[in-house]
Structure formats: C-alpha cells, structure tokens
C-alpha positions in Angstrom: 8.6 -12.0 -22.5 7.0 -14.0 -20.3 9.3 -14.2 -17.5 10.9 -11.9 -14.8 13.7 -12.0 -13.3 14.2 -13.0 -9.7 15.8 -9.3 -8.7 12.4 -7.8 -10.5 10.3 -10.1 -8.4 12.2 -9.5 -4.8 11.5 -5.7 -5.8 8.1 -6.1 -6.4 7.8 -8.3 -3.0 9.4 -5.9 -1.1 7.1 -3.0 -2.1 3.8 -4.7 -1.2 5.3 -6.3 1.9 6.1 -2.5 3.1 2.0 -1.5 2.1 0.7 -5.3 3.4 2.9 -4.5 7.4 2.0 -0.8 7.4 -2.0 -1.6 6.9 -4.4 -2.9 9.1 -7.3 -5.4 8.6 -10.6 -4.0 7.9 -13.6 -3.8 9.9 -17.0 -4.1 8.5 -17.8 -0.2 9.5 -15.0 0.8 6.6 -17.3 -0.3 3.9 -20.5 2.2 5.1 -20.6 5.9 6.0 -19.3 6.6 9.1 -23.4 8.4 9.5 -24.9 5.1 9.0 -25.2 1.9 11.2 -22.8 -0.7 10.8 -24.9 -3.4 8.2 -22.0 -5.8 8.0 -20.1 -8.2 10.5 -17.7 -10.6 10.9 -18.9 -14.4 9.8 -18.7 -16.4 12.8 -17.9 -19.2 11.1 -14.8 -17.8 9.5 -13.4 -16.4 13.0 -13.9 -20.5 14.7 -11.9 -21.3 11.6 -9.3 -19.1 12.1 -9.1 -19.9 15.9 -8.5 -23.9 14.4 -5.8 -22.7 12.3 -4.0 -20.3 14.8 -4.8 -23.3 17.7 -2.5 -25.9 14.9 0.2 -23.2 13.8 0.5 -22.6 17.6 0.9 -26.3 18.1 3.4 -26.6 15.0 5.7 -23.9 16.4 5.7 -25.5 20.0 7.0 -29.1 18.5 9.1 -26.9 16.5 10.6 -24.9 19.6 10.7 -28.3 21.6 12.8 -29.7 18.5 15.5 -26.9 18.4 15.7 -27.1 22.0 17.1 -30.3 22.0 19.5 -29.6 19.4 21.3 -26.7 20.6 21.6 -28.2 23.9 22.3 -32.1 24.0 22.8 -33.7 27.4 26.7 -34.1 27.8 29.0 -37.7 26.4 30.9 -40.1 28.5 33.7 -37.0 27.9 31.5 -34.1 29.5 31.1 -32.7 26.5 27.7 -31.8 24.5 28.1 -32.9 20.8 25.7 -31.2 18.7 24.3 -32.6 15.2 24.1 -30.3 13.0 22.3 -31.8 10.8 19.2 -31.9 13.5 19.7 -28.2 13.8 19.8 -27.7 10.0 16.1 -29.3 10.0 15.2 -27.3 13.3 15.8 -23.9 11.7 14.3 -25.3 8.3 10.8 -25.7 10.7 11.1 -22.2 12.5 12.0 -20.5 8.8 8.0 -21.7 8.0 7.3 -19.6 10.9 9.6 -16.3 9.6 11.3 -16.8 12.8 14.7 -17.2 11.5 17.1 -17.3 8.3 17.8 -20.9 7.4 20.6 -20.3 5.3 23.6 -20.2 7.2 27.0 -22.0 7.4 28.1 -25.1 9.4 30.4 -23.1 12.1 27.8 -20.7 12.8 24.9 -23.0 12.7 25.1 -23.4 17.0 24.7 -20.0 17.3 22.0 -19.6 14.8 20.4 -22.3 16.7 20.1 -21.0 20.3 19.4 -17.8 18.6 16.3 -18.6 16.8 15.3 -20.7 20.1 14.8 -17.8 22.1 13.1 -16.2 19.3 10.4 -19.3 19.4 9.7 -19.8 23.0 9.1 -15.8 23.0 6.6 -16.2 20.2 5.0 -19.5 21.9 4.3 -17.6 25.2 2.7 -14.5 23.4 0.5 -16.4 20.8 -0.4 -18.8 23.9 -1.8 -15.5 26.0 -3.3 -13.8 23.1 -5.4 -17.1 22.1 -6.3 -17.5 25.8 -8.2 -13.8 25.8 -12.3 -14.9 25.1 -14.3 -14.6 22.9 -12.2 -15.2 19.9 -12.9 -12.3 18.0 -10.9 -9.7 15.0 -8.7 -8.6 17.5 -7.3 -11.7 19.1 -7.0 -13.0 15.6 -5.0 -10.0 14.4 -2.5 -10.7 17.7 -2.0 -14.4 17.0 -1.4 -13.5 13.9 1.5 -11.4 14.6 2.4 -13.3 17.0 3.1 -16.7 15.1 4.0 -15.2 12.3 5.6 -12.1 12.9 5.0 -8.3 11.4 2.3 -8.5 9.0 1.2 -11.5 9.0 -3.3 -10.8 9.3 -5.3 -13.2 10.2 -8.5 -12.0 8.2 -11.4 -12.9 9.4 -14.6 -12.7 6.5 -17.1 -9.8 6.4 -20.1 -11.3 5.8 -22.4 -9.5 2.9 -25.4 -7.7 4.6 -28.9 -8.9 5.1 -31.1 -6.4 2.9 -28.0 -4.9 0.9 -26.2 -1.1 1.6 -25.2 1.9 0.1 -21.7 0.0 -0.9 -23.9 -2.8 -3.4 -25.8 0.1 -4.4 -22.7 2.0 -5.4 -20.9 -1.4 -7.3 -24.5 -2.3 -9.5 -25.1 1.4 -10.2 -23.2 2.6 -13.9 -23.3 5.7 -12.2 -19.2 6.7 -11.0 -16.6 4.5 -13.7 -14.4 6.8 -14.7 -11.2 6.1 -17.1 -8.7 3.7 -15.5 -5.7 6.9 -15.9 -7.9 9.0 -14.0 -8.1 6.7 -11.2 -4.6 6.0 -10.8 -4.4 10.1 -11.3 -6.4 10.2 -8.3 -4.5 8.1 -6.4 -1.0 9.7 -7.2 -2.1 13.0 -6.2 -3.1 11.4 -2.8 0.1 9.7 -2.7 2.2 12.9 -3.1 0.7 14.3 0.7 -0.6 10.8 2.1 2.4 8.3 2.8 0.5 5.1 3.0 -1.0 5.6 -0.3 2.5 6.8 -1.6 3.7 2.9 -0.7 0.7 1.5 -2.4 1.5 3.5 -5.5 5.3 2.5 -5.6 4.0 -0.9 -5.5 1.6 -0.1 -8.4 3.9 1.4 -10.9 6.0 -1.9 -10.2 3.0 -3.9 -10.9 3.1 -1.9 -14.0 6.5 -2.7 -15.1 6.4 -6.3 -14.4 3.2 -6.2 -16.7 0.7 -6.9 -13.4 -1.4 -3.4 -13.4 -3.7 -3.0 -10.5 -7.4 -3.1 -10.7 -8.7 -0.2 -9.2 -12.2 0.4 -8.5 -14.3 3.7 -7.0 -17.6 3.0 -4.8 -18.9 6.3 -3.7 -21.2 5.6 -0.6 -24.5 8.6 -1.0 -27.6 8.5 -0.7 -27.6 11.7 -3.3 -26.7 11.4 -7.0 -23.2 13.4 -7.0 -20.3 13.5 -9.5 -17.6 11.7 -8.8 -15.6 13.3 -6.0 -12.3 11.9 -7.7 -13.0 14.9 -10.6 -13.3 18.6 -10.2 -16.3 19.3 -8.2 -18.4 21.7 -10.6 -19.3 25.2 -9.3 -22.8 24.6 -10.6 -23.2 21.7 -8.3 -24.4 22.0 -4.8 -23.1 20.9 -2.3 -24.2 17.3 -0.6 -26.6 17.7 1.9 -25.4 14.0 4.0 -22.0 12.2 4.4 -20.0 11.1 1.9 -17.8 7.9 1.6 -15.5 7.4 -1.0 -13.9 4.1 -1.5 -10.8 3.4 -3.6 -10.6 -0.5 -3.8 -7.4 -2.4 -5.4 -9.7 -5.5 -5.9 -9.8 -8.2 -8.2 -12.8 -10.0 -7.7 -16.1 -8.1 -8.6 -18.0 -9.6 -5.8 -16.5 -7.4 -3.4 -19.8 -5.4 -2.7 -22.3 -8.9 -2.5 -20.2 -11.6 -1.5 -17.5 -12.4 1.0 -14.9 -9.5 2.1 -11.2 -10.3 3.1 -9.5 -6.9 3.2 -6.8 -4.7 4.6 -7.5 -0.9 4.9 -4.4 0.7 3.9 -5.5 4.7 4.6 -8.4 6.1 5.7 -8.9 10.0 6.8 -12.5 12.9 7.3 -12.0 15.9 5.4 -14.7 18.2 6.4 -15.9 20.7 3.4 -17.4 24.0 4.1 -20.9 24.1 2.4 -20.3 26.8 -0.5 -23.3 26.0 -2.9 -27.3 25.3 -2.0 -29.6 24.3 -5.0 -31.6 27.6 -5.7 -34.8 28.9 -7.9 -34.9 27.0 -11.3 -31.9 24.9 -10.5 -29.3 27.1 -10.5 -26.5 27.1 -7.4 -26.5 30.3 -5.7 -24.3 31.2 -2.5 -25.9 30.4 0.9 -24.7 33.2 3.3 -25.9 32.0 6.0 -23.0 29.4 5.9 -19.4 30.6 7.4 -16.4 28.4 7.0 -12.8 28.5 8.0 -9.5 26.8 8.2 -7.6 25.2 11.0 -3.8 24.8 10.6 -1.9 22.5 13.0 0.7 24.9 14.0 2.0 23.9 17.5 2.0 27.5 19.7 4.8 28.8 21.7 4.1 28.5 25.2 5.2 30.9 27.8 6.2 28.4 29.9 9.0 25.4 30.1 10.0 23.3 28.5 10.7 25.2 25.6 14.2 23.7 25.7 16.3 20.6 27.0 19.5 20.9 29.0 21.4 18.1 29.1 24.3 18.7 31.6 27.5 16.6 32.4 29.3 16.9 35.8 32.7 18.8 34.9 34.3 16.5 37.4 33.2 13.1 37.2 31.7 13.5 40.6 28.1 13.6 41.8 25.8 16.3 41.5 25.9 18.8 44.4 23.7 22.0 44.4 26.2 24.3 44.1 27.5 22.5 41.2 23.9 22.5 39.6 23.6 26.1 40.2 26.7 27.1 39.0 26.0 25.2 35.5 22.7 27.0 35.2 24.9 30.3 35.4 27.1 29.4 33.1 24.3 28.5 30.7 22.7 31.5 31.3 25.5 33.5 30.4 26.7 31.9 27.7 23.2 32.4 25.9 23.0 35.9 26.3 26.5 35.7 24.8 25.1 34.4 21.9 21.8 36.3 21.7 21.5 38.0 18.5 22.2 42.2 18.9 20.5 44.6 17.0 23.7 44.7 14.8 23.0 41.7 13.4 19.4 42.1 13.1 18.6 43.1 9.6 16.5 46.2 10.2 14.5 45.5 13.2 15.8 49.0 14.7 13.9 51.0 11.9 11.2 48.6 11.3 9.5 49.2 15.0 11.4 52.2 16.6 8.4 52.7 19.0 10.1 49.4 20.9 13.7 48.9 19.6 16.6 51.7 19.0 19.5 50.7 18.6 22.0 53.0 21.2 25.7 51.5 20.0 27.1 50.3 17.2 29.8 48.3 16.4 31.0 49.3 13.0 31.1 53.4 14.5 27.8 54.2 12.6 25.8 57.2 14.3 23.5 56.2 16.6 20.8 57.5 18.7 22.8 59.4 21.8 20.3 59.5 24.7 22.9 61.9 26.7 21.0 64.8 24.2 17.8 64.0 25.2 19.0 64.6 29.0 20.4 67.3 28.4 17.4 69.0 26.6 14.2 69.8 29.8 11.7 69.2 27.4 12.9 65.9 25.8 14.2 64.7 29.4 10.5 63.9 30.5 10.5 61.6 27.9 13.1 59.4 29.5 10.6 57.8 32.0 9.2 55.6 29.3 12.8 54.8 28.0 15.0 51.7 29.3 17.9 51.1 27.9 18.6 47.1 27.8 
C-alpha cells in the first residue's frame, strides 16, 4: 500500500511540472493588499547566495560545454580522420543531462549526433546565463533569468522574503481563529476557480493526483482586512455590508505553518482584481439597508466591429508564377470583389429579415416564384409614385 508505481509517479510529475513552468516567483507585494505599502522584501543575504550558486552552476556547465566540445570534435589521426570516443561523449551528455540540457539515454550510432547537438544547446545557454549574471545589482529578476537560463523552463531561482519588522495584516490573518473553514470547502473553492481560471485548473489536476497517490494538499486561507468579514470563499450574506477597504484573499498550498512569521520561498501561480459594486452600507440598529447613492455596472470584453480595415486578410498568389504587376493586383481585387458579392447571402436565404424590418428591406424577386412586392404598381399609381424617391432598389 505503500508504494506507487513509477507510471503514477511520472503522472504526478508531470502535472506539477505544467503548474511549477506556467507560475512565476513571488514578490513580497503578493503577500499585502495591493492599498497598503509593501512591509516585506527580499533578504539580501539569500539573493548573494543565490548569485554564489548561479556563479558555480555557470562555471559547471562551462567545463561541461568545454568537455563535450572536445568529444564531438577530436583533432584528426595519422589517417586524416577524427576518431571519436564514445565513451567520453557518453560522460559528456551524462554532465549536460544535470543541466536538462539534453537526453542522456541514447544509442551508440547516434551518440555523435546527440553530441554536437546538445553542444550547441550548452554554449547557447553559457552565453545567456553569462549576460544575465553580468546585469547589476543582483537582484529577483536576474536571479529568475539565470535561472532559466542554466536550467531551462522553470527552473526559479527563489530568492527569500524576509518576515516584516513590526508584523502585517498577513500574520495577523495566520494567528487570528477567525477564517478556517472545512478542508472540502476549500478545495470547493478552488475547483470553482479552476472551472473559469486555467492556471488554477493545472494546480487542481495536480491536486486530485495528490489525492490519488494518497499526498492531499494542505491548503490554507489568509484573508488580508483590516475589517472583521466572513470568509469571502462562502456566500457573502445579504445582511452583511459591504467592506469599506481592500480586500486580499490568499489561497496558500503550504506545508509549513510559518509561512506568515518566518522565511517565504514561493511561486504565485494566479493572481487577478475583481472589483464589487458596493450593494449594502451598515444602517440604524445594525441592519443593512441599500445605499442609493451607489450605481454600479458591468463591462464585458466584447471586441467592436470597426468601420474600418482590416476587418479581413487576403492572402493572394500570383496566377502565373510571375511577379506582381499592378494590373495584376487590381485585377485580383476584382475578382475578389465579385466573387463575394456572389456569395453574399440574398434575402431568400435570410430567414425572415424581409418582414421582420420592412421599413429597410423588401424583398422585390424571388426565386422559388412566390409573390413579391411589384414596384411597377406603385409607378403606375400618382399617388403612390411620390413615394418612390425614398425607394432604391439594390
């Protein structure tokens, strides 16, 4: 019961490989209200140590690079001819594989290849990591592009957010008893975010295969207020009003407790503002009465039609293999032109556009012999005939 098997473990890897590339590492402003000053910041001490490490990696890789380099290409025998060892390429791509540069496994023909291959890949990662640890100071940023750079996609450097000086809202949220609700409702929480939120929907995949392999998540809530509020995780009650400051709601997959007090290494794997509409003040005797001095809305991102190009793309081959001329050019526009209005939609097809708004459409022909409107009666009548100024027939 005990054990898993190696397909259940790759499966597992995979899902929180896909959250772990697709996040980003955290800055000390995620853990406060956007409202209030920063209280946290990066401990200097852990960035020099990450410069050490990223300065040795760096330094690893090169003597790795340099070692490949002279196994895929020997200096030529007595015979003119280059004869490679394999076996000091099989130790060069071992070396590189530390870096995620290259596949180690391979077989003895291809090996050459493989080797000149995963060369290039090196010296391109040397030359980046080199000018990313040039930039000064060392800071978050640099340490998130060497990262990437030795390592490749997803491999943070995490520097250490230090715990502030006179405590925050965020310690004050992890000490107080006040927001701990039931472990299924925090997961509930997070599935419904999953379902419209795509980052979140990775970190729940990987969760429910936690699950299986009997390794649950430890989710925790810290909801940054200076206001005592409900959980905003629940149904928000119409007897409660609504906050009066910012609110910051943090869902942490932690599984230390000392996030709030102590040292923080963390990714931030989603973060979004939702502004809400204040629909509730605190009236007379407590009770929550409308304010309607409040108005609210809604904004939907619906991209409008412009009345200008481009509205669409023409991509155009010359008929004849030869170059463009004008006349050619003109005479494909023409062609395009025409073969669009050829396949314009008619009033025929049209489901009932002609009687739905006859003050601007009327249909004058019809395909299957169905009476029509005949405008040759309304000439022929004087008094109807003065209507035929604000006619066109198109």
């Amino acid at each position: 019961a005990a054990q898993r098997g190696l397909g259940e473990a790759m499966e597992l890897a995979a899902a929180w490989r896909d959250v772990i590339v697709n996040a980003q590492p955290a800055q000390p402003s995620d853990l406060s209200r956007p409202s209030d000053p920063t209280a946290r910041e990066f401990s200097s001490a852990s960035l020099a140590a990450l410069e050490t490490r990223a300065s040795a990696a760096l330094g690893l890789l090169n003597s790795a690079t340099e070692a490949m380099a002279l196994a895929v290409e020997p200096p030529a025998g007595d015979d003119g001819v280059a004869n490679f060892d394999s076996l000091a390429i099989a130790n060069a791509l071992e070396d590189l594989a530390a870096f995620g540069a290259v596949n180690a496994a391979v077989q003895d023909e291809n090996i050459v290849a493989l080797g000149k291959v995963a060369l290039a890949e090196a010296q391109r990662r040397v030359q980046r990591a080199e000018s990313a640890l040039a930039e000064e100071p060392f800071d978050a940023n640099v340490a998130k592009s060497v990262g990437q750079e030795l390592f490749g996609d997803g491999f943070w450097l995490l520097p250490a957010i230090d715990p502030p000086v006179s405590g925050d809202l965020l310690i004050a949220a992890r000490t107080t008893s006040a927001h701990h609700p039931p472990r299924a409702a925090r997961r509930r929480f997070l599935r419904d975010l999953a379902s419209v939120r795509r980052p979140l929907a990775r970190l729940s995949r990987a969760h429910l295969l936690s699950d299986a392999l009997g390794r649950p998540a430890n989710l925790e809530v810290a909801q940054l207020s200076a206001e005592n509020l409900p959980w905003l995780g629940d149904s928000f009650g119409l007897d409660q009003a609504s906050p009066e400051e910012p609110v910051c709601h943090l869902l942490l997959d932690a599984q230390h407790d000392d996030i709030a007090d102590g040292q923080v290494f963390a990714l931030s794997i989603d973060q979004w503002t939702d502004v809400l509409p204040a629909r509730l003040i605190a009236g007379e005797d407590n009770a929550a009465t409308t304010e309607s001095q409040r108005a609210s809305g809604i904004a939907i991102n619906a991209a409008a039609a412009s009345s200008r190009p481009p509205q669409t793309m023409l991509l155009a081959v010359s008929p004849d293999g030869k170059r463009w001329t004008t006349d050619a050019l003109v005479a494909t526009l023409d062609e395009t032109l025409e073969r669009a209005k050829m396949r314009t939609i008619t009033l025929e097809r049209a489901f009932a556009i002609g009687r739905v708004l006859p003050a601007l459409y009327q249909r004058s022909w019809s395909l299957q012999g169905e009476k029509v409107f005949d405008f040759r009666l309304v000439a022929a009548n004087p008094t109807l005939a003065a209507t035929l100024a604000f006619v066109k027939d198109d």
